[in-house]
Every structure is written in C-alpha cells, then in structure tokens.
N, C-alpha and C positions, 0 to 999 in steps of 0.2 A: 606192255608197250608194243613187242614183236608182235599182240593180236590185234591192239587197237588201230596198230599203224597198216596191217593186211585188210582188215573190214575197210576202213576209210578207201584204199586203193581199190578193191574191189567194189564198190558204190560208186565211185567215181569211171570204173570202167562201163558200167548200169546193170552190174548183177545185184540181185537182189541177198545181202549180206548181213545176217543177225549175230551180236556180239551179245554172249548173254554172259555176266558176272558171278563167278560160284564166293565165298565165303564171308568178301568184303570191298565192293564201290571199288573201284580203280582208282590207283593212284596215276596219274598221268601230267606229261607237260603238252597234251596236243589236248583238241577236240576230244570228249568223250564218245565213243561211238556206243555205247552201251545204254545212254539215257535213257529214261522213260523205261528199260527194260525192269522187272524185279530181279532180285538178287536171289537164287537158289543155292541153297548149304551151307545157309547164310553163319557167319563164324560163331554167333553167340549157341547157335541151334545146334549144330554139326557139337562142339563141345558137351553141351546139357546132353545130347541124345548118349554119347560117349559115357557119361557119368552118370546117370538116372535116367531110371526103368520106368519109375514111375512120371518124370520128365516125356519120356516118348509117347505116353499117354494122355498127354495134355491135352486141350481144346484148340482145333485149329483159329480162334481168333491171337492167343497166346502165342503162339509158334508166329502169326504172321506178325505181328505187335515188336517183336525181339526181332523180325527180318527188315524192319525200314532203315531206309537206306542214310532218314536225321540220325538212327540208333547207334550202326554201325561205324559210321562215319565217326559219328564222335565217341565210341568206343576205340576203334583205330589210329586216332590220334592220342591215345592214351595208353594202350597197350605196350607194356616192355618189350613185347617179340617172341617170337616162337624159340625156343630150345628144341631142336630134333631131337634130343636125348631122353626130352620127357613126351615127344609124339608118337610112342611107340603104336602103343594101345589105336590110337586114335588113327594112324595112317593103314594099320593092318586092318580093321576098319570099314576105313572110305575102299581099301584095296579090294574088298571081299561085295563090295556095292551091295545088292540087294538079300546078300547073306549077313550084311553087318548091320550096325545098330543105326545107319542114318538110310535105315530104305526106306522110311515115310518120306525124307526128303527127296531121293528118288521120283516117288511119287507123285509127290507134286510137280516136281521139275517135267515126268513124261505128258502128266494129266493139261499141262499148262502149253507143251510143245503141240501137244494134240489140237492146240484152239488155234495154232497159227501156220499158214502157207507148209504144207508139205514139205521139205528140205530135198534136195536130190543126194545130198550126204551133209553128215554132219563130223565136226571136226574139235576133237579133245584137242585145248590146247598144251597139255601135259599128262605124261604115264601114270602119275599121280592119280589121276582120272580113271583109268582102265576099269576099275570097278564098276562101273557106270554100263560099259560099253555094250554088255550081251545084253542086257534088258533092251538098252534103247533101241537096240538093231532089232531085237525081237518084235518091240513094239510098235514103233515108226517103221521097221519096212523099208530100213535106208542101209546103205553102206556105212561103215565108220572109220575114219582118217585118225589116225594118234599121231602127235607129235613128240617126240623125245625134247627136253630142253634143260640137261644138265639134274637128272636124279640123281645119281650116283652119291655128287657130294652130301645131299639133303638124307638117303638110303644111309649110308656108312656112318652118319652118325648118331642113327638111333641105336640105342641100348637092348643087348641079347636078353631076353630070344628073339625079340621082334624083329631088328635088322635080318637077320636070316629068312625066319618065315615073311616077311616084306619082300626081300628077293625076288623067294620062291614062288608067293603068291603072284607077283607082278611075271614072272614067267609062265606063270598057266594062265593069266586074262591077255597076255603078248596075242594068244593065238585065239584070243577072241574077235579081235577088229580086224577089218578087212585091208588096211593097210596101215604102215609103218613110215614114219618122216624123221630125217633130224636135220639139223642146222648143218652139219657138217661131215666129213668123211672122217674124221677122227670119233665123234662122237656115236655115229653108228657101227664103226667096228667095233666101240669099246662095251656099248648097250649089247651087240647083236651076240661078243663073247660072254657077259652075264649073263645073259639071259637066254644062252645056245639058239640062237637063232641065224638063218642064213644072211650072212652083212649083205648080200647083193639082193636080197628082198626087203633092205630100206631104204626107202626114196632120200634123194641128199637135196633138200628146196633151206638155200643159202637165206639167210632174213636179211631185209630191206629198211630203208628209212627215207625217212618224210626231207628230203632235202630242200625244201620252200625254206627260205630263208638264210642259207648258206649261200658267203660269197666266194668268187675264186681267189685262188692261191693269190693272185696279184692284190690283191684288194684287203687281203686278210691283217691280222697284228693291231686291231682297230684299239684303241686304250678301253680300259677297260678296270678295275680295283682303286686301287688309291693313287693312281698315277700311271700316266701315260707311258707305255713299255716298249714304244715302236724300234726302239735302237736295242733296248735294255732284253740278250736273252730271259726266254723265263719255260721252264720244264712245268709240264701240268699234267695235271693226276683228273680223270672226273670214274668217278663211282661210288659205291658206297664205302665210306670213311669206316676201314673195320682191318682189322687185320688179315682175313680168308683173302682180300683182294689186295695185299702186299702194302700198303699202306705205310706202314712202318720202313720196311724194307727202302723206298724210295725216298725216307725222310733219311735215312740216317746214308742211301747213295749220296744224294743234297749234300750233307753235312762232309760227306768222305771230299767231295769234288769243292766246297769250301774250304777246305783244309789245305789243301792244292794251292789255289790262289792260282791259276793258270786259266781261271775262266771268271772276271769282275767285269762289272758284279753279277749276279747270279740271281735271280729269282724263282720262287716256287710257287704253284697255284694247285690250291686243292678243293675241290668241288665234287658235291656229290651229296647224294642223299645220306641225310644223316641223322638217325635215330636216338632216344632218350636210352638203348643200348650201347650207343654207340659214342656217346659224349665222355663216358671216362677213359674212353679206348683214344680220342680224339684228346684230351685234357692232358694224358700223358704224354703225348707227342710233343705239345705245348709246348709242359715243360722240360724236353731234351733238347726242343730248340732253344726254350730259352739259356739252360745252362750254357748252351754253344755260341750266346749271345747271337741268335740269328733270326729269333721269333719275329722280330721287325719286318724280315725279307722274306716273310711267309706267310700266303693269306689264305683263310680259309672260306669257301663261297657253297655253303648248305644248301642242298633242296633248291636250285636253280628254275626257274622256269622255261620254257622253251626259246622264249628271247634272250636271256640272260644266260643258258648254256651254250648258245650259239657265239653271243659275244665273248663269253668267256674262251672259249675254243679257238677261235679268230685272234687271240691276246697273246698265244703261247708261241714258244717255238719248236719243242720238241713233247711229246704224249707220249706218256708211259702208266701202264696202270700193270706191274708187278704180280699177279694173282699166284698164290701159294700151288696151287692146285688148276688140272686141266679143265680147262672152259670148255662147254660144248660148241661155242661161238664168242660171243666177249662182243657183243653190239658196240661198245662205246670206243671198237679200236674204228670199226666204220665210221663213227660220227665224227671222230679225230681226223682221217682223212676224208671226209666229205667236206671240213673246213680248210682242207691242204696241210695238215698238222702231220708232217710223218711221224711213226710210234719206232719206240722202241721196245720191244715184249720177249718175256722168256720163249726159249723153246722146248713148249710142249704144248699139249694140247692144242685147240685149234689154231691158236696164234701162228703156228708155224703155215697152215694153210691160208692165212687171210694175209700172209705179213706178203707170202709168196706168190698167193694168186693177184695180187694188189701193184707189189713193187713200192711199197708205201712206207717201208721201213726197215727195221734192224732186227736181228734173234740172238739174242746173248745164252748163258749159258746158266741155268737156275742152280746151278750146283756151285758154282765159283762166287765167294761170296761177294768179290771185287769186280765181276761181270757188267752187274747194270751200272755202276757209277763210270767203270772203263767208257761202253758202249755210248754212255750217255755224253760224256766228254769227246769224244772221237767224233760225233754228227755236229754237237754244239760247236766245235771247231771250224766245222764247213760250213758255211751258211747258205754255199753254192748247192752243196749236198742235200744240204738241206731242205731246200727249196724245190730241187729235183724231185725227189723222194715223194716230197708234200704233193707234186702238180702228178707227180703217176699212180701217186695213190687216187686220188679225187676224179682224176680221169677213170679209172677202173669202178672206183665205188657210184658215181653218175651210169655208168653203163649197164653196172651189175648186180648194184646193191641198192638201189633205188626201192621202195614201195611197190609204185607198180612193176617192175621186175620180180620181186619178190611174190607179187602178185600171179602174174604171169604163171611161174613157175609154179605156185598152188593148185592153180586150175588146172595145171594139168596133172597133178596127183589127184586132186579129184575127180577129172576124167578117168584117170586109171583106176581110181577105187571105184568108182561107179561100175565102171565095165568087168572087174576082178584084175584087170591086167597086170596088178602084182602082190598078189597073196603072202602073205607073214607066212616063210617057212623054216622050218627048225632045220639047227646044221648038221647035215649028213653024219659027222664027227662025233656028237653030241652021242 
C-alpha cells in the first residue's frame, strides 16, 4: 500500500515511476499502479524452486504459465497464509539472491528490467529483498535504495537455525546497497542495532497516504453500519482482525469499560482485513462478546474498500489499534487522523513518535493491563478533547503525511543514493 500510494504521487508529480509486483498481484483499496506490469518471484515459482531441483529445471513456458497474474490471484485468495515458522528455508533463500535457489527468477527479473527505460536508482521495497540487491546494481549500473518496513517481527519468528543465519545473512547484503530507509526513527535505531550498523547512515522518509476522499473533522461521524452513530460514541479498531495487532486486547478494554456503565451506550467497530486465518481467531471474539451479552454493539466490517474505510473512519470517535509488538510505522494510526479520529496507542514502538509528532492522541502504558480501557474512557469523556486532538492530528497528517509529502521526501533519498551522499555504514562499536 506504502508503494503503491508513493508510485501514484510520484507520476502525478511527472516522474517517470515503475511499480513492479514480486510474489503475488497486490492487494489494494486504491488504483493499482502496478497493471500491465508481470509479476516476478511469482509465489507459486519462488516455492517449487525452494522444493525441487528438478522444478528449477523446468521449461520456461511452465514457470511463466504458474506466473499469471488469473493463477495467482486466484491461488491468493485461497491460501491459509504464511507461517514464518515454516519460511525458514525459503527466506534464507530469497536472502542469499543469486546464491540461492530462486536465481533463475532473478534472471528473468534483470533480463526483463534490461528491455525497459534505464532507472536512475532502483528501490527495494523491503530488506526481505536485499538478496537481489548486488546483482541488480552489478548489472543495471544504478544505485539501490532498501527500505526497512518492520522485519524484525516476520525475522524472530522463524525457527533455529534459520532465524539466526537470516539475521546474519541480511547483515552482510545491509552493506550491499547504497542506501538504507525506514519509516521511522524508532525503527531504524532498532534495524541499525541488529544489524551493527551506523543509525545516522539511515535515511528516516516518514510514509504518506492518499487523503482524496477524507473529510475534515467538522464534517466527520457520517452514519455509517446498521444505524446512524452521530450522537452515539463508538471506539474503532481498522487492521488486520488477528491478535499480533491487539485485537483481543481492545475487545475485552470494550468489555472492562461496559462493565462501568459510566459511558452508555458504547459502541465498537472493527474493520480490517480479514483472513480464512484469521476467521477463528475472529469467531472467538464473537463469542466472549456474546457471553457478555454485547455481540449486538459490536460490528465487524472485513476487507473494506477505499470508500467504505473512509466512511467507516468518519463513523468513530475514538481509534485505537493495540499492537502486541513495536511497529515500524502503524499507517492506519495516519488514516485515523487524516479522518480527525484522535488514537489512542500503546507506548512503544513508533506509536510514541507519530502520536507526538501529530498531537493526535493519547500513549497508555502496554504493561498495565487496565491502561487502554483507563485511557480510552478518559478522551471518550471529553468530547471537546476529543475533537481537539482529532482536528491537530489531521492538521499535521495533511501537511506531513500526505503522498505527495511522502513523495517529496523519496526523492530526495534518491537523490542522495544516486550521488552516494549517504552510504550504509557499520557502527564503529560493532
């Protein structure tokens, strides 16, 4: 989403901007910018090549035949999900690029980039990638930009030996590309301490979103579910319905601050992409609302599209999306205040920088287990706060978190990787 919505800003600025797809079609609620492009490392291929030897020696009509984009698609919507636990194999791998078992894909990916407009740099949207990186720059004759975007948690939970040597391998290809990005100042201190490298030789380019379509704070609470909410608070959750992004945790603050009766009525809104993984994890929930008799004042809104997470956003009064674990960014606290919806979010990870670069919300205490439904109770009381909150947030994210902003700030990482102006260096300490 963070690429397809930088390609779109940068086309619209008139640079010339190619989004090319690795495993499987994008899932998106905007414009795809990727069309017409082919899919390289395509998911079914990158696997076979992983498991059979005698697979990587197939006929290239075969390998393209399993790469179309009808196949994919509809394998994708069918697939239970990845388990990090069982990608060990398979990430050390993609890690090792043209040492590992998917370098024909490689191949084709360079042979295919050769047919089209020379790049002035080219840009990994994840360290995931890094394997890729020394050939392409060997062979294009470009600089290469990597952007960090929350490995850590995907890294830690694959299964020993692999998570180690993944690591280790992803800190020797670090010093392969010419420069280093992350979403945020938390997130590259935490990258640049794994992976001993110097934190002040990674660029901090903040990500952006598509605000066409968002109205302001005045305008916002538009109805929206099974009935009209303009008076009626309502806490809203949008991400994916799972427990790594606190899910649970916000059902059962909901429940603690019903319990209360100090805040009627109360509604709850949950939205967010939602997986055939993720439906028992979601089922459960159900039914702890329902034993609390409260499942009525709780609605859940799947896989939203761009119009319909906008209005859903616009519905709420207070966003909180509880994440177990430190975000490298957490985009959807932006889209919460690009609709005026102040957050309420733990403090760690980057939450504490967006909450405070924003003015947009609240930072509770992830350790107290009474923290978010406290916090959530205490804004839900203000409405004046509330609204404050919401209008300085939206203020800050129109000026700073916008697309083209986000944009903006690209360009000039890749001015700077172009030029070398700031080379991946290991920390002195190290």
């Amino acid at each position: 989403m963070r690429d397809n919505a930088l390609v779109s800003a940068l086309k619209k600025m008139g640079h010339n901007a190619l989004l090319i797809p690795l495993y499987l079609p994008l899932t998106l609620d905007e414009e795809d910018q990727s069309a017409g492009t082919p899919i390289f490392f395509s998911g079914i291929n990158v696997f076979l090549d992983q498991k059979s030897s005698l697979f990587r020696s197939a006929p290239e009509w075969f390998h393209r035949l399993l790469a179309s984009r009808g196949l994919l698609r509809w394998i994708g919507t069918r697939a239970a999900g990845t388990r990090p636990e069982h990608l060990g194999d398979l990430t050390l791998s993609m890690l090792r690029g043209d040492e590992g078992n998917q370098a024909r894909e490689l191949t084709e990916l360079i042979a295919w980039l050769k047919t089209q407009p020379k790049p002035d740099v080219v840009c990994l949207g994840t360290a995931l990638l890094m394997g890729i990186a020394r050939r392409l720059r060997s062979e294009l004759g470009v600089p290469i930009l990597c952007m960090f975007q929350g490995e850590d948690v995907f890294l830690d939970t694959l299964s020993q030996p692999y998570r180690d040597q993944c690591w280790n391998e992803l800190a020797v290809r670090a010093k392969e590309v010419d420069m280093l990005a992350s979403p945020s100042r938390y997130f590259a201190d935490l990258m640049a301490k794994r992976l001993s490298l110097d934190p002040q030789s990674i660029a901090v380019v903040s990500n952006g979103i598509n605000l066409e379509g968002f109205t302001a704070n005045s305008e916002r609470r538009s109805p929206v579910g099974r009935e009209a909410d303009v008076e009626r608070p309502v806490i809203g959750y949008l991400a994916r319905m799972c427990a790594a992004k606190g899910l649970d945790l916000l059902v059962d603050a909901y429940i603690e601050i019903r319990k209360q009766r100090k805040i009627e009525p109360l509604k709850l809104k949950v939205g967010g992409s939602c997986s055939s993984t993720d439906e028992r994890f979601v089922d459960g929930l159900r039914a702890r609302l329902r034993n609390q008799g409260l499942l009525d004042e709780v609605e859940f809104w799947p896989n939203l599209d761009h119009a319909g997470k906008i209005a859903f956003l616009q519905s709420l009064s207070v966003f909180s999306v509880p994440a177990r674990v430190g975000e490298a960014f957490g985009l959807y606290v932006i889209e919460a205040l690009g609709a005026g919806v102040p957050v309420v979010q733990p403090r760690h990870g980057a939450f504490t920088e967006l909450v405070e670069a924003t003015g947009g919300g609240l930072l509770y205490d992830p350790e107290n287990p009474h923290a978010l439904a406290e916090t959530l109770q205490e804004l839900l009381r203000q409405p004046e706060r509330q609204r404050a909150l919401g209008a300085a947030g939206r203020e800050v994210v129109a000026k700073n978190f916008t697309a083209p902003a986000m944009a903006t700030r690209m360009l000039d990482a890749f001015e700077r990787a172009a030029k070398g102006a700031l080379r991946v260096r290991t920390n002195p300490g190290s």
